[in-house]
C-alpha positions in Angstrom: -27.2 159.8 -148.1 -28.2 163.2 -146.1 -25.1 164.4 -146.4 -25.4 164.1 -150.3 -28.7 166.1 -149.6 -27.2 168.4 -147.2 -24.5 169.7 -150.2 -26.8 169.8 -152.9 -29.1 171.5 -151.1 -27.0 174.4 -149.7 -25.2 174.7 -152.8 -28.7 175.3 -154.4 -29.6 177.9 -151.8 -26.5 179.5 -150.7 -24.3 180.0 -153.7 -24.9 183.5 -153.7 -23.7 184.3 -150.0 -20.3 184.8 -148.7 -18.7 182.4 -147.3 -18.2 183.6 -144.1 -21.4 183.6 -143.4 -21.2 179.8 -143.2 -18.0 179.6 -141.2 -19.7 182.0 -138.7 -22.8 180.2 -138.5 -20.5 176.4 -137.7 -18.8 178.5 -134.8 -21.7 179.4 -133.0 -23.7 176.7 -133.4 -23.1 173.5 -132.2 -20.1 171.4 -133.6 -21.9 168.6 -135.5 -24.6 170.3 -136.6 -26.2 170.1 -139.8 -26.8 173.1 -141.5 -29.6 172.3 -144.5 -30.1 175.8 -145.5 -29.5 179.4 -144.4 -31.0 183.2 -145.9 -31.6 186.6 -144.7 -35.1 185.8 -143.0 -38.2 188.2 -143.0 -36.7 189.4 -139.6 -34.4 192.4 -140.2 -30.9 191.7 -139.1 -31.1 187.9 -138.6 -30.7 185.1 -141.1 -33.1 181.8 -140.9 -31.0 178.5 -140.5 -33.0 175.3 -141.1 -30.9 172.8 -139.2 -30.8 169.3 -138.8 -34.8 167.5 -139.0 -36.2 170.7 -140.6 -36.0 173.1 -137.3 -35.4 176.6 -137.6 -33.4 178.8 -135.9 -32.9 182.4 -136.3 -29.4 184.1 -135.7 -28.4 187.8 -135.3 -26.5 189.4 -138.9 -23.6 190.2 -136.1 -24.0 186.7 -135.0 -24.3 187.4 -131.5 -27.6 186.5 -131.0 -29.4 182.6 -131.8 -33.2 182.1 -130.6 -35.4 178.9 -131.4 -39.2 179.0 -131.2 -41.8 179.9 -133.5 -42.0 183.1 -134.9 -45.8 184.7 -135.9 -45.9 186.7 -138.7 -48.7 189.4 -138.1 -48.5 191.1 -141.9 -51.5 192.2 -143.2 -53.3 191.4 -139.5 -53.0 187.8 -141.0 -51.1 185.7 -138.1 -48.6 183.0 -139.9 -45.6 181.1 -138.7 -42.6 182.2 -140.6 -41.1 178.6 -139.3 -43.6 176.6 -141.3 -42.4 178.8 -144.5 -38.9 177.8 -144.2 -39.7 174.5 -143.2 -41.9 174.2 -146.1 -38.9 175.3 -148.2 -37.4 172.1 -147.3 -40.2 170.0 -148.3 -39.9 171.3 -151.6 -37.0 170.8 -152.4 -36.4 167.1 -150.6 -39.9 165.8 -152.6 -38.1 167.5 -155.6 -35.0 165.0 -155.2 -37.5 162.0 -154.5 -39.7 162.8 -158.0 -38.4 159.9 -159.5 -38.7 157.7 -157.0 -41.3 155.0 -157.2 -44.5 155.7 -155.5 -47.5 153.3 -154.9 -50.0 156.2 -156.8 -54.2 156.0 -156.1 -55.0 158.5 -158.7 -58.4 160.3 -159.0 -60.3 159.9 -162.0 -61.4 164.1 -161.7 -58.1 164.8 -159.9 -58.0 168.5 -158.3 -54.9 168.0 -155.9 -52.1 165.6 -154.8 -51.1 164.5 -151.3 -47.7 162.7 -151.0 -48.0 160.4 -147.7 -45.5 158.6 -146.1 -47.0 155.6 -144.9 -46.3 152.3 -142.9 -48.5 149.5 -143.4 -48.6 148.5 -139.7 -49.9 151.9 -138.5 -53.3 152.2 -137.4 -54.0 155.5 -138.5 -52.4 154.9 -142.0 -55.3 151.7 -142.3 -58.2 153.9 -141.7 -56.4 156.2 -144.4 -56.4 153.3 -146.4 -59.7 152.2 -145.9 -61.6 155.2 -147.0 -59.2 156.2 -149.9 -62.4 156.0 -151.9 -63.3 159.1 -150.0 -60.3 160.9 -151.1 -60.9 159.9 -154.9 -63.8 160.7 -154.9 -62.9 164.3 -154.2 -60.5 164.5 -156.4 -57.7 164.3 -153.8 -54.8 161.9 -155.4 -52.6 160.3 -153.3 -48.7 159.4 -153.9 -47.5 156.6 -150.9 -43.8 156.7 -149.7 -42.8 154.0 -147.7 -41.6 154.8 -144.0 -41.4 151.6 -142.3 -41.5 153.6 -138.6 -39.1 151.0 -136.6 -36.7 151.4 -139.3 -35.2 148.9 -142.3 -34.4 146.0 -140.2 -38.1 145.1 -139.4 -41.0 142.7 -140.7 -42.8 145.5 -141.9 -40.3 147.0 -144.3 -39.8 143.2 -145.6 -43.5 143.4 -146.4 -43.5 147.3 -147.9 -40.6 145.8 -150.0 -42.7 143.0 -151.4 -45.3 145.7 -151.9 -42.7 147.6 -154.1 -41.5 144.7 -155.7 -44.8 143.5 -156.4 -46.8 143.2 -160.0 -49.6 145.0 -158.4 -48.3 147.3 -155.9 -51.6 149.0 -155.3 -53.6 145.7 -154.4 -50.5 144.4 -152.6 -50.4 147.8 -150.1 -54.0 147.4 -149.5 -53.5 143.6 -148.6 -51.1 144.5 -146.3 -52.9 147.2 -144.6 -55.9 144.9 -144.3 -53.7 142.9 -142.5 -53.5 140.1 -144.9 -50.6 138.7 -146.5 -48.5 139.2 -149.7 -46.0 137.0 -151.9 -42.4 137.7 -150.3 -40.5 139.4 -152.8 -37.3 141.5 -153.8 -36.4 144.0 -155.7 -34.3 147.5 -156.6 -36.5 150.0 -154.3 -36.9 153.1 -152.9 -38.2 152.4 -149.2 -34.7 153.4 -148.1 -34.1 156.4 -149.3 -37.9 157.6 -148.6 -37.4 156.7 -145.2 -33.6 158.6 -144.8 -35.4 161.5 -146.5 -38.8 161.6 -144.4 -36.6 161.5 -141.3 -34.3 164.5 -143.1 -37.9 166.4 -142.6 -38.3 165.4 -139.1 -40.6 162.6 -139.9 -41.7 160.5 -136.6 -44.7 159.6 -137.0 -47.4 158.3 -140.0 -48.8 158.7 -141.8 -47.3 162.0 -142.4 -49.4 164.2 -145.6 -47.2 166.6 -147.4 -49.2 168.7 -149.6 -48.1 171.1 -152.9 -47.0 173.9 -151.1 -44.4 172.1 -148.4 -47.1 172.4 -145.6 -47.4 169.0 -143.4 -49.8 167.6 -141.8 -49.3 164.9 -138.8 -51.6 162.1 -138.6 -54.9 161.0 -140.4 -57.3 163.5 -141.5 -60.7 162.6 -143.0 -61.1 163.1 -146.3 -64.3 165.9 -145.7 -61.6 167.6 -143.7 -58.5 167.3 -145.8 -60.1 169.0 -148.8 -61.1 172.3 -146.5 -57.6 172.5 -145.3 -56.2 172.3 -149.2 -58.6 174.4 -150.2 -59.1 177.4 -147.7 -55.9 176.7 -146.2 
């Protein structure tokens, strides 16, 4: 499955570069690893390489030269991390190849944004999410769920996102769950996998993890009076 990502994802990004490039880039870097994407990067002379879980690494035109760490942008006087831009880049185009996917949606009636969270049921962070999702309605923040059962796909707890899935009423069987009440066993064609081989393709370790429009994420929960400052003055 990633490396079906992998290809369609270089071939979207890199079609125009010569293929050298590439082959340079496998030789210095270490044998095995995945390359997701590469460009020239806002750095003069080095190209960006987003490499396995979404990290970047920036390497030298003459290839000489690899360094890791983030890198501050101070254009305009207005500090930004170049990383989080090509790391966002990712987001965007992973979440474009899980659109249709189904999602557990808790839409807002006066929507003004969408979060896309990647959620497991057991967490105790994603159940205080969960319990004040009226507070993120009510602000017009909408919220798309992806399951990412944290211990992986041979647990109780994807067995119970699964019967969530399945379910006739997904959205009152992932609130069951996450108020720690039980829900009809059940089976079904679902997504859970390939959300969770995806999430961890964007260095997902932790939930619930927020992914918002532009590709930025956000690690862990965040009330819904702060969320909206963050979406809306960045």
């Amino acid at each position: 499955m990633k490396k079906i990502i992998l290809m369609l994802f270089a071939a979207s990004l890199i079609w125009a570069q010569q293929p050298s490039v590439l082959e340079n880039l496998k030789k210095i870097l270490p044998q095995g690893l995945n390359i997701n994407f590469y460009e020239e990067s806002e750095i003069e002379n080095f190209y960006v390489v987003n490499v396995a879980n979404n990290q970047i690494l920036y390497v030298s035109n003459d290839f000489k030269y690899v360094f890791a760490g983030d890198v501050i942008s101070l254009d305009n006087g207005a500090p930004s991390s170049l990383n989080e831009l090509y790391q966002a880049k990712l987001v965007k185009q992973v979440m474009s190849l899980l659109e249709d996917t189904t999602t557990i949606n808790f839409t807002a009636e006066n929507e003004k944004h969408l979060i896309k969270v990647f959620t497991d049921i057991s967490c105790g962070y994603c159940r205080l999410l969960h319990s004040q999702i009226d507070d993120y309605l009510a602000l017009g923040i909408s919220i798309e769920y992806y399951g990412f059962p944290r211990d992986g796909l041979q647990t109780k707890v994807f067995e119970d996102m699964q019967s969530a899935w399945c379910s006739d009423d997904p959205k009152l069987s992932i609130t069951k769950l996450k108020a720690g009440d039980d829900v009809e066993e059940k089976t079904c064609q679902n997504p859970i996998q390939m959300h969770y081989e995806y999430g961890q393709l964007l260095g997902i370790t932790g939930t619930p993890s927020i992914f918002l429009s532009n590709g930025q994420k956000l690690s862990g929960y965040i009330p819904a009076s702060e969320l909206i400052k963050i979406i809306e003055n960045g």
